[in-house]
C-alpha positions as CSV (number, residue, x, y, z in Angstrom):
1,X,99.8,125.0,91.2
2,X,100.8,121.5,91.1
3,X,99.5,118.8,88.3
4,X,100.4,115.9,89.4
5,X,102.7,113.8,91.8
6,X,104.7,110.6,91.7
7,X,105.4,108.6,94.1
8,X,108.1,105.3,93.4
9,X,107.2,101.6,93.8
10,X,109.1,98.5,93.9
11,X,106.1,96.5,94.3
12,X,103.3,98.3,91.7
13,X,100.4,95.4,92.5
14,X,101.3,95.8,96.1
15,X,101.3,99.5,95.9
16,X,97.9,99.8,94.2
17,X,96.2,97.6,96.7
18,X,97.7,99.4,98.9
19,X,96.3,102.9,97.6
20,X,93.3,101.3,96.4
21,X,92.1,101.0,99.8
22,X,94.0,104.5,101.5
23,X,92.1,106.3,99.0
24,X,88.8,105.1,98.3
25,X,87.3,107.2,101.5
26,X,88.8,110.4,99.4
27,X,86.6,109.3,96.3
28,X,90.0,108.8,94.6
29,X,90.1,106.2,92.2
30,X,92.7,104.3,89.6
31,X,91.8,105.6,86.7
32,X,95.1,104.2,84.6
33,X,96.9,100.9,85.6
34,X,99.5,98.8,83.8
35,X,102.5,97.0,85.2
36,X,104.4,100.0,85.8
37,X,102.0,102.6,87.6
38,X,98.7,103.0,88.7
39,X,97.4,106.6,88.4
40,X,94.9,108.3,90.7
41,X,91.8,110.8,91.0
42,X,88.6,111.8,91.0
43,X,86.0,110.0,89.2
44,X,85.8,111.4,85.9
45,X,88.3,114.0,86.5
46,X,92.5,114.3,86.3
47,X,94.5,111.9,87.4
48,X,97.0,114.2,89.8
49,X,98.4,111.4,91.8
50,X,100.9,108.6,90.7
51,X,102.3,105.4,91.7
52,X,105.2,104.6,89.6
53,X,108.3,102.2,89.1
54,X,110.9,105.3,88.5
55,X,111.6,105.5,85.0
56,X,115.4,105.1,85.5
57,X,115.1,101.8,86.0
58,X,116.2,102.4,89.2
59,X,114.9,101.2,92.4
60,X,112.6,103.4,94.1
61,X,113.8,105.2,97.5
62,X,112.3,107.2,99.7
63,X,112.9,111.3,99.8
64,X,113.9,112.8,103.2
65,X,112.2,115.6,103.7
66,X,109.6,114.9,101.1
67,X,106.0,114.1,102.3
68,X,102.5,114.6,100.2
69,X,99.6,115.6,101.8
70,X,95.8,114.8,100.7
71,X,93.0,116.6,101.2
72,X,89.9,115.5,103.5
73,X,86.7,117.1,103.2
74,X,85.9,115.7,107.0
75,X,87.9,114.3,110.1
76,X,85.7,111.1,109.3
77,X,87.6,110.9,106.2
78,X,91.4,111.6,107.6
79,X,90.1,108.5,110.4
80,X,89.4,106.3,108.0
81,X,92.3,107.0,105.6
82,X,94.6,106.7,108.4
83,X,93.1,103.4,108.9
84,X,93.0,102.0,106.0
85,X,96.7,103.0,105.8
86,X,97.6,101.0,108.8
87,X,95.2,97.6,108.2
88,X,96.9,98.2,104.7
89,X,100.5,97.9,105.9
90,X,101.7,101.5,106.8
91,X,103.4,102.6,109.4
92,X,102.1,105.4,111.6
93,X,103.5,108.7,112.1
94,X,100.9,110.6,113.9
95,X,97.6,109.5,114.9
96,X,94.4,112.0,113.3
97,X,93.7,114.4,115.8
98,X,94.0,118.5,115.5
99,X,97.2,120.3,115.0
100,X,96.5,123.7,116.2
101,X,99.5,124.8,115.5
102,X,98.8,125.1,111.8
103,X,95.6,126.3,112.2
104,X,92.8,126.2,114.4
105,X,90.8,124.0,112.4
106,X,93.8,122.0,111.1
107,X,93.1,118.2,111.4
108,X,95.8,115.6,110.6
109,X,97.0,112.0,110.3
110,X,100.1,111.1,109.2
111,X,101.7,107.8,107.7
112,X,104.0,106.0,105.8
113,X,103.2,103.9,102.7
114,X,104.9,100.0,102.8
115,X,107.6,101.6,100.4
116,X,108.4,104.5,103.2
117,X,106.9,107.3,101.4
118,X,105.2,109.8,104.2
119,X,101.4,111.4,103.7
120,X,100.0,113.1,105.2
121,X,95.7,113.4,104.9
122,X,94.1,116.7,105.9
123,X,90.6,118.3,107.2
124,X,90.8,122.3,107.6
125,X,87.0,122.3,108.1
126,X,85.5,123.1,111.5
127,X,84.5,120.0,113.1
């Protein structure tokens, strides 16, 4: 259903550090990078997620309301995302644990990105 997301940046270098590290325990790599974004995936497959400077020219904000959530093939991986977000400069928002209200194998962690943006990485496999 969806292609691709965006996310803005102020701070593009800062940002890709940033998701360099949140997302390497996905297998997500850059796969494009210039001043203005950075762009996201597996190896050898789509990019589908993007760090940009808006294309306004604009500075980036953060939506209310607006959250993305990755996909974890284990709760070892939405641990070590959610760590990687913090020793990276996020701000937590929910430690991983399960969320059993979503599901009964529904394992989350949630975060926010040094611009503000909220993610959320997820595990719907049994432990």
């Amino acid at each position: 259903m969806i292609s691709y997301v965006t996310l803005g940046s102020n701070d593009r270098r800062a940002a890709k550090a940033f998701y360099d590290a949140v997302l390497a325990p996905l297998n997500l790599k850059p796969g494009y990078a210039d001043d203005e974004m950075v762009g996201y995936g597996p190896e050898g497959g789509q990019t589908q997620l993007w760090v940009v400077q808006p294309f306004n020219g604009l500075d980036a904000t953060v939506g209310n309301g607006s959250m993305l959530a990755l996909a974890a093939s284990t709760r070892a991986q939405v641990d070590a995302v959610h760590a990687a977000a913090l020793a990276g400069g996020g701000r937590d928002e929910g430690k991983p644990g399960p969320r059993e209200m979503y599901g009964p194998n529904f394992y989350a962690a949630y975060f926010r990105d040094p611009e503000g943006n909220k993610l959320a990485v997820v595990c719907r496999s049994p432990a």
